[in-house]
N, C-alpha and C positions, 0 to 999 in steps of 0.2 A: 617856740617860734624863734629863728633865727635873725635876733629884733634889729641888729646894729649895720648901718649901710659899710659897704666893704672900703670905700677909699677914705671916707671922711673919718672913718676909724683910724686907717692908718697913719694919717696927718696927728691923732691926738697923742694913740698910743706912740710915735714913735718919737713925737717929741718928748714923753714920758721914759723913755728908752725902754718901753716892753715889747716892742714889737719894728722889725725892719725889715725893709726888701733887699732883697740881696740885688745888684747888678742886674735890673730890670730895668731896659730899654721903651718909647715912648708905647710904641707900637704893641712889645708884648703886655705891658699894663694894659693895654683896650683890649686885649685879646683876653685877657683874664678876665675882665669885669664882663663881656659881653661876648667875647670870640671862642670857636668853636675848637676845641679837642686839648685845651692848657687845663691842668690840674696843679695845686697847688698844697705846697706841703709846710706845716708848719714844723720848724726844729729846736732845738737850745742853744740856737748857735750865742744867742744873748748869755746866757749863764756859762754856757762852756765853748769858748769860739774856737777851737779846736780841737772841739770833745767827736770821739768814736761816731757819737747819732748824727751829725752835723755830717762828718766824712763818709757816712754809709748811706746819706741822701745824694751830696753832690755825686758819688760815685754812680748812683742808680740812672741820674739825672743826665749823666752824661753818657749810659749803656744805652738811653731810650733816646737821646736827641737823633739818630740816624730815623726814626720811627715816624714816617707819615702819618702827618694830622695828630702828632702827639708831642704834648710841651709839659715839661717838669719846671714846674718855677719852686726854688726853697724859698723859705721863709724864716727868716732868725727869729725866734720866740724866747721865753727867758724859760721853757721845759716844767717839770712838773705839772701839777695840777692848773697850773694858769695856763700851761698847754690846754688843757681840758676844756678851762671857761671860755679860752679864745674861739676853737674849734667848733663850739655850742652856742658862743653869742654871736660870734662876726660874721657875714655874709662876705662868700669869697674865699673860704678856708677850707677846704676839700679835706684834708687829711691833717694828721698831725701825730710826732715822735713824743711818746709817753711810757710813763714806766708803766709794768702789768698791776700792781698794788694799789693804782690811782683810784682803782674804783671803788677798793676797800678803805683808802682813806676818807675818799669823801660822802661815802655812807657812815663812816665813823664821822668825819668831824659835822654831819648834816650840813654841809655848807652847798651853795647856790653854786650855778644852778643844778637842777637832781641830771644826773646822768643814767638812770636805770631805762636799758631799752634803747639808749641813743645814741651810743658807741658802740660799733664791732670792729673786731680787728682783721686786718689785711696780711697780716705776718709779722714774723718775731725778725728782730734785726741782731740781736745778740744778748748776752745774758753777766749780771754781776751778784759774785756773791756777796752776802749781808755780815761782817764782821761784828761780834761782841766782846769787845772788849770788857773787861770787871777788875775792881780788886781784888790782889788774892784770896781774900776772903771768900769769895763769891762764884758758888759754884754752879748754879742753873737761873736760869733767867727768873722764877720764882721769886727766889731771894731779894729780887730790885724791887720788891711793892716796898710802897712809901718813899725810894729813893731818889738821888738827883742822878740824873742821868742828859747826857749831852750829845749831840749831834750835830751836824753841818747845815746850817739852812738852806731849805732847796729840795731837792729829792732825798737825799740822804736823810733829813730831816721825816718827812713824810711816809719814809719806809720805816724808821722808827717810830713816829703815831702810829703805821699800820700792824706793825709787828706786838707793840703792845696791847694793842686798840684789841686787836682779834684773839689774845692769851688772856685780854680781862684781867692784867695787870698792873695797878694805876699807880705811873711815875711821874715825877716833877721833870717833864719832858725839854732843856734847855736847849737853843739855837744857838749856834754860834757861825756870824755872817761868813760867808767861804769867802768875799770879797776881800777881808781883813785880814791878817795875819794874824793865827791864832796861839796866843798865850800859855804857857803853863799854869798859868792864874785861874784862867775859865775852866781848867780842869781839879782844881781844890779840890772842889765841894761835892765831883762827881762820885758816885759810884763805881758807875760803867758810861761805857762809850759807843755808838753804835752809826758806824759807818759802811761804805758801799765800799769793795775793795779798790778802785782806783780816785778812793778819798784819804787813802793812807800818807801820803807825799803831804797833804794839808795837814798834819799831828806834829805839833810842836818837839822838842828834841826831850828826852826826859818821860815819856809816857809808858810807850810800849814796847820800851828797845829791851835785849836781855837784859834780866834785875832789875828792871824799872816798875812801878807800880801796878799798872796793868797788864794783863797778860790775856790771850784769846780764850774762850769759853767756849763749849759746846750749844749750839741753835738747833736744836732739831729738828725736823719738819714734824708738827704734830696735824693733826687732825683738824684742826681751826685755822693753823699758818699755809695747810696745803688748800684751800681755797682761794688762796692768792700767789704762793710760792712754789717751787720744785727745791726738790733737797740737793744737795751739795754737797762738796768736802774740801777741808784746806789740807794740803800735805804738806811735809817740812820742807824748806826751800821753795815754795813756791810764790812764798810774797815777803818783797823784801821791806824792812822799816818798823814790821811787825816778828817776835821770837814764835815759832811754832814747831814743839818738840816731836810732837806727834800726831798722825790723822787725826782731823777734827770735824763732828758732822755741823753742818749749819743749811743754811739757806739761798736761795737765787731768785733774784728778782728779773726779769725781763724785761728789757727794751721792744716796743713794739711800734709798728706802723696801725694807726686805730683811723675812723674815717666815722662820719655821722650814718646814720642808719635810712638812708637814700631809701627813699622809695621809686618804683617802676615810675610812676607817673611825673616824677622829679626832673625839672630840666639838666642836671648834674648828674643824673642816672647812666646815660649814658654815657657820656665822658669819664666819668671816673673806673665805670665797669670795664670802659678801653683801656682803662689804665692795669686796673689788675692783673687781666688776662698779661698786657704785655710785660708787666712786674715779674707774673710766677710761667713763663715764659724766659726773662729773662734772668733768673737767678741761675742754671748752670753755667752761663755765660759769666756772668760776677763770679761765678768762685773762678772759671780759669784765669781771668783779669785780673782779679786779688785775691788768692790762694792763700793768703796769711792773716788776709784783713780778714772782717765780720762774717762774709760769708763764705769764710772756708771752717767755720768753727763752728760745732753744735749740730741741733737737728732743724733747720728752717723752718720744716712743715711742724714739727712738734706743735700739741696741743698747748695752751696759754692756761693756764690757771684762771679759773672767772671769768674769762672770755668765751664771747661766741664767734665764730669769725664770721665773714659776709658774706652772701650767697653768692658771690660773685667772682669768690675770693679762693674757691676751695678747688686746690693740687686737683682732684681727680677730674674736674671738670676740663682742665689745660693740659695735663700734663700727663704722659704715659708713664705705666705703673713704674718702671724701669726709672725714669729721672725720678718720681717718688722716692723709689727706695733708695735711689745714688744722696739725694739729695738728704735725708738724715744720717747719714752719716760724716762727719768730717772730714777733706779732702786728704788730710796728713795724720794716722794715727795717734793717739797720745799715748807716748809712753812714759811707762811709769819713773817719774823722777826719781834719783840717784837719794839712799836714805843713810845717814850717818847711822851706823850701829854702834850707840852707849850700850860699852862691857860694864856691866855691875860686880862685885867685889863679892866671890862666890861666896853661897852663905851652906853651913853645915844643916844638911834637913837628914832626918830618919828616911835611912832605904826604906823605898815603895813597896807595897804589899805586892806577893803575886800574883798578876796576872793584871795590874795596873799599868799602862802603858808609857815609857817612861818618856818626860819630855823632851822632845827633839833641841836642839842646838840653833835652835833658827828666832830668835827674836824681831825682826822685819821681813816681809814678805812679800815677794813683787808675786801680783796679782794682775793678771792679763785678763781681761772681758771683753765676751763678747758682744756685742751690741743684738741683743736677742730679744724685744720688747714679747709679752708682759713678763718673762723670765728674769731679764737682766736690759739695763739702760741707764745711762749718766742722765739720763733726765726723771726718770723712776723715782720713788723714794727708795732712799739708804741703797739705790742702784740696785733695787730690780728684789725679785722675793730670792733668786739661789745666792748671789751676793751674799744676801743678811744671812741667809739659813747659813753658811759657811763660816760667818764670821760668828755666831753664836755658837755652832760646832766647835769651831777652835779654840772658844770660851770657856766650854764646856769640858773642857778635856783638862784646858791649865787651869781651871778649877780644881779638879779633880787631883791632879798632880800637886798643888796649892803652890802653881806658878802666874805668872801675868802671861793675859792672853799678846801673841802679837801686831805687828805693827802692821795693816797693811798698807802696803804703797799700790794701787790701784791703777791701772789702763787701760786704755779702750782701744780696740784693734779691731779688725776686718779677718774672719776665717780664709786668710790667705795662704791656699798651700805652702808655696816656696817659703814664703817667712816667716809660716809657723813651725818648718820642722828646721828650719836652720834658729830659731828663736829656742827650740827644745833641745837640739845637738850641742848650741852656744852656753846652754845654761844661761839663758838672759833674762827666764820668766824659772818664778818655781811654782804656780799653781795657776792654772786656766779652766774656765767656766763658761757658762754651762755646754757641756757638750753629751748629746745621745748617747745611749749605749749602743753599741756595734757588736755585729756578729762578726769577730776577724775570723774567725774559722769557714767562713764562708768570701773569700777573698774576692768570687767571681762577682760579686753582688755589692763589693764596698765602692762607697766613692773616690775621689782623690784624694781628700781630707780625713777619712776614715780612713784610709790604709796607712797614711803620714802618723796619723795617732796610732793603730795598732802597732806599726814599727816603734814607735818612740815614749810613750806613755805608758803609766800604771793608772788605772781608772780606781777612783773611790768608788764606795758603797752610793747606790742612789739617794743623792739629794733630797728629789723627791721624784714622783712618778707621775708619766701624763700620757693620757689618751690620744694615738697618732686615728685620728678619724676622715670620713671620708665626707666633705661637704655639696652638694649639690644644691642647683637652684629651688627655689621653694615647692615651685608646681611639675617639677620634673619627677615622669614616674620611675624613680630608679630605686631600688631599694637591696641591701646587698641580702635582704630575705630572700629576694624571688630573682635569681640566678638568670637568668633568660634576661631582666632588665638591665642588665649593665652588657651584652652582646652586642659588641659594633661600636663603644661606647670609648671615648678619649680621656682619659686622666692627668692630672698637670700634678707633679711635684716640682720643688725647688732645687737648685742644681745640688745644693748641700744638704738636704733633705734626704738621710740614710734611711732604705728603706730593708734593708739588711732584716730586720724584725718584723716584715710583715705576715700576715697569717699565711698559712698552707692554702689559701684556696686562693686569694687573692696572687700570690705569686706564680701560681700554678696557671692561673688565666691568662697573665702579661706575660708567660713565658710561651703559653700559648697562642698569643696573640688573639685572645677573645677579648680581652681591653689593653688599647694602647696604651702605654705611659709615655706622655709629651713628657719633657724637661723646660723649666724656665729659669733662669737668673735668680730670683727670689721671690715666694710666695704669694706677694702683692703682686706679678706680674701673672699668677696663674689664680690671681682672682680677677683679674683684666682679662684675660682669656676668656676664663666661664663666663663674663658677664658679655662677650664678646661672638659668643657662641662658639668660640673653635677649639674649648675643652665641653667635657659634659658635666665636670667636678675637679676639683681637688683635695690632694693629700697633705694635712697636714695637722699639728698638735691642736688637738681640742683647745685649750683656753690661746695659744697664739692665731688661732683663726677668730676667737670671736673677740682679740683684739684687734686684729686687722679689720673684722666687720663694721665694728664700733667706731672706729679711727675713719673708715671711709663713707659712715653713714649709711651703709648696706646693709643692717642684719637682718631687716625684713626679707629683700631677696633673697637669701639664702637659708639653708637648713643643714645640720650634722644629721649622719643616718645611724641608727638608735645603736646598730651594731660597731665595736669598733674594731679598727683594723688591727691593734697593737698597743701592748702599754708599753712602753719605753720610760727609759729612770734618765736624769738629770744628774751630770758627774763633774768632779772634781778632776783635774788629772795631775799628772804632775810627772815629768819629764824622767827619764828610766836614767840617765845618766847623772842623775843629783845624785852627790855623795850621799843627804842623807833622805833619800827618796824612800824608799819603806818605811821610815821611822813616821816619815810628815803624811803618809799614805795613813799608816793605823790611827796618826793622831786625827786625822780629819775626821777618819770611820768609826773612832771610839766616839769623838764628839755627837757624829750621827747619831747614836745608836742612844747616848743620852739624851740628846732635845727631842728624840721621839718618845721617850720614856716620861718625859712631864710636858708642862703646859707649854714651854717658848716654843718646841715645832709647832702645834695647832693655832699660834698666839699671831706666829709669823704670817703664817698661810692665809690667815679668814682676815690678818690687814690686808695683807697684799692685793690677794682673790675675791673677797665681798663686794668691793666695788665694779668689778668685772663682769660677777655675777648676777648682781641684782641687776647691770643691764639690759638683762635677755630673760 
């Protein structure tokens, strides 16, 4: 029960200083406690008064004030977990900005009141990765049981409860006030240090700088931390205050918009469900307005770790498949940061045996990706299953050589014709992922993006291999057994969707014109179609279809048909103009050819895939 009257609270908390109204005039206070169509958001603006969640409210606030019968009032909150208690005890508090990890801390720390079931999320606002700092000593988070270990109080704080709490690692967990300026003294006794990365500017002079005691550590995403977390990476140059020689994997926490669990018969059901709609409504509009801020960065709709979101709340209900798919991806590609290449002091080794592939010259690697979910994704673990299978390939190989694997430097880009082959001509990328196998010998049948690779590329050995299948609605009598059923019948591929590999019968029809092939945008737009009646199916990879089902809560609708259209392999490529372009080709394909030969290929797959799997 939402015990606490809404104004008489505010009078106590805010003489307490945990709670203030922002520049709320007489009229809109009576419109909140009792007037129709004001929603109300709690923020941090108390703990960070001109922190990111604070400016991604006012900024909303002020997309939706043109919005008939609809008012944004912010609310300055002191964030974290008191965000939570306030949002569940006060009456008057519609929504509120918290991190995604809240719900595992306070299942860890059993603290009041229980939130299981009475928070769902509205949307992610933006995302911070989890830095670990250690002494040199100290090379996995393991290593910290029994230790003292120090953090920022506040959320910083609570991310480190949550992050130990769920490894089952038990440290002498220290706070240290963000209010205060903090001392090289409070860090003595530490071990390690574990802060958000825009709490680095708060780390006294002396800590983490090059040669100073601490230095970053690797954070994994394991299997207990991705219940709460998405995996991450810090690359060199990317944050300054902190030394970081080399890619490092760690963790990300989320910022989210969360809201109590409204019932239909709820006088606030209403109002706040107007709010939504006009929320995810208007985020294409945010990112043109602020293109640099919060919402040009990330994937908005992405799924939240531990969260459910609201029924009220969810893209495919608002929003056509088209701003969907625009909308995960980032307005500005990220490219991959500039990496200083440290020459080593060449060492005398015994020539290689023959027929061992010798190690190429290339110590850092700019690594371009595509945003291909369940394939590849910066919000994936370790970014996606061809990612990892690639970067064990290359493991595998300077093993073998008995060299260190390389450095990759990582980006994420959009399969844009024009800038990919001017990005392969420029030499600005030396390996790009995941991309189909194509038929270039069949030119009449390539797309614009296939033909740009054929001209410019050396494709590796397959990655891995995947089933291009044909999906139809569940009760739809189609089946590609009984040939007469697919007569008269419309099929949707995605515009970059090579169908170059598909079987002899099926191509033989669409050239026929006994099945149309529609074209869409991307795949999620030609499951908007089927479901829309004006495809009969579509074509696309087996497990990216039944991530797209998963993701839009569809998989009952729909069904793959037993037969498939095509296997298609998953490649590497790597631009035909690299000086040393063959050499990084054989090394990628020797790598292949080992991690399928033992355990890490199968190891990689059934992480990545199981959970995909066992949904359907």
């Amino acid at each position: 029960m939402r015990y606490v009257k809404f104004w008489s609270a505010i009078v106590t908390l805010g003489c307490a200083g945990g709670l203030a109204i922002l520049a709320l005039s007489t009229d809109v206070r009576a419109q909140t406690f009792g007037g129709k169509g004001a929603v109300t958001i709690l923020t941090d603006a108390i703990a960070s008064p001109n922190g990111r969640a604070g400016r991604a409210v006012l900024q909303l606030a002020k997309q939706l004030a043109a919005k008939p019968g609809l008012r944004v009032l912010a609310i300055a909150g002191r964030g974290g977990s008191s965000n939570v208690d306030d949002l569940l005890g006060l009456r008057g508090i519609d929504m509120a900005v918290v991190n995604s990890d809240v719900l595992a801390f306070k299942k860890l720390t059993r603290s009041r009141p229980a939130v299981r079931g009475r928070l769902e999320l509205v949307g992610r606002l933006f995302s911070r990765r989890v830095l670990l700092l250690a002494r040199k000593s100290t090379r996995g988070l393991s290593e910290l049981a029994g230790t003292t270990v120090v953090a920022f109080s506040g959320a910083g704080y609570e991310t480190a409860r949550a992050v130990f709490g769920l490894s089952q690692i038990s440290v002498d967990l220290v706070g240290i006030d963000r209010a205060s300026k903090a001392k090289l003294a409070g860090f003595e006794k530490a071990q390690a240090v574990v802060l958000l990365e825009d709490e680095i500017e708060r780390l006294p002079a002396g800590v983490a700088g090059e040669g100073q005691p601490f230095s970053v550590i690797s954070l994994p995403l394991t299997p207990s931390l991705a219940t709460a977390y998405d995996a991450a990476t810090i690359a060199p140059g990317q944050l300054s205050g902190v030394a970081v020689s080399k890619p490092i994997a760690t963790i990300e926490v989320a910022t989210v918009l969360a809201t109590y669990h409204w019932r239909a018969r709820h006088q606030r059901y209403t109002d706040v469900g107007a709010f939504m709609k006009a929320y995810l409504l208007a985020l294409p509009l945010l990112r043109q307005a602020y293109p640099t801020a919060n919402w040009g960065r990330g994937d908005l709709l992405a799924p939240v770790p531990g969260w459910k979101r609201h029924p009220l709340a969810r893209p495919e209900k608002v929003l056509p498949a088209a701003q969907i798919a625009a909308l995960g991806t980032p307005t500005e590609p990220i490219a991959p940061k500039p990496v200083a290449v440290v020459r080593a002091k060449p060492l005398v080794r015994p020539q290689p045996n023959a027929g061992t592939v010798a190690r190429p010259p290339v110590e850092d690697l700019r690594v371009s990706v595509l945003s291909h979910p369940p394939f590849a994704g910066k919000s994936l673990a370790k970014g996606g299953l061809a990612l990892e299978l690639l970067g064990h390939a290359l493991a595998a190989t300077a093993r073998a050589t008995r060299g260190s694997p390389p450095h990759l430097a990582v980006g994420w880009a959009p399969a844009d014709p024009e800038k990919l082959g001017a990005a392969f001509r420029q030499n600005s990328i030396d390996i790009s992922l995941p991309w189909p196998t194509v038929r270039c010998d069949r030119p009449a049948e390539l797309t614009l993006t296939s033909a740009i690779l054929c001209d410019n590329v050396l494709y590796s050995e397959p990655l891995m291999q995947v089933v291009l299948g044909l999906y139809v609605l569940s009760n739809a009598p189609i089946s590609l057994d009984k040939p007469d059923s697919l007569r008269g019948k419309t099929l949707c591929a995605a515009e970059g969707q090579d169908l170059s590999r598909l079987n002899e019968t099926m191509r033989r029809w669409i050239a026929s014109g006994r099945v149309t092939l529609m074209r869409r945008a991307t795949a999620l737009d030609c499951v908007a179609a089927s479901q829309r009646r004006q495809a009969d199916g579509f074509i696309v990879p087996d497990l990216e279809g039944r991530h797209l089902l998963k993701r839009l809560g569809v998989q009952g609708l729909f069904r793959m048909d037993e037969q498939p259209l095509a296997t298609v392999g998953l490649h590497a490529v790597v631009s035909k103009t690299l000086p040393n372009a063959r050499q990084l080709i054989r090394r990628i394909n020797d790598g292949i050819r080992r991690i399928r030969q033992n355990a890490e290929f199968a190891a990689v797959m059934r992480r990545h895939l199981q959970p995909l799997l066992q949904s359907h």
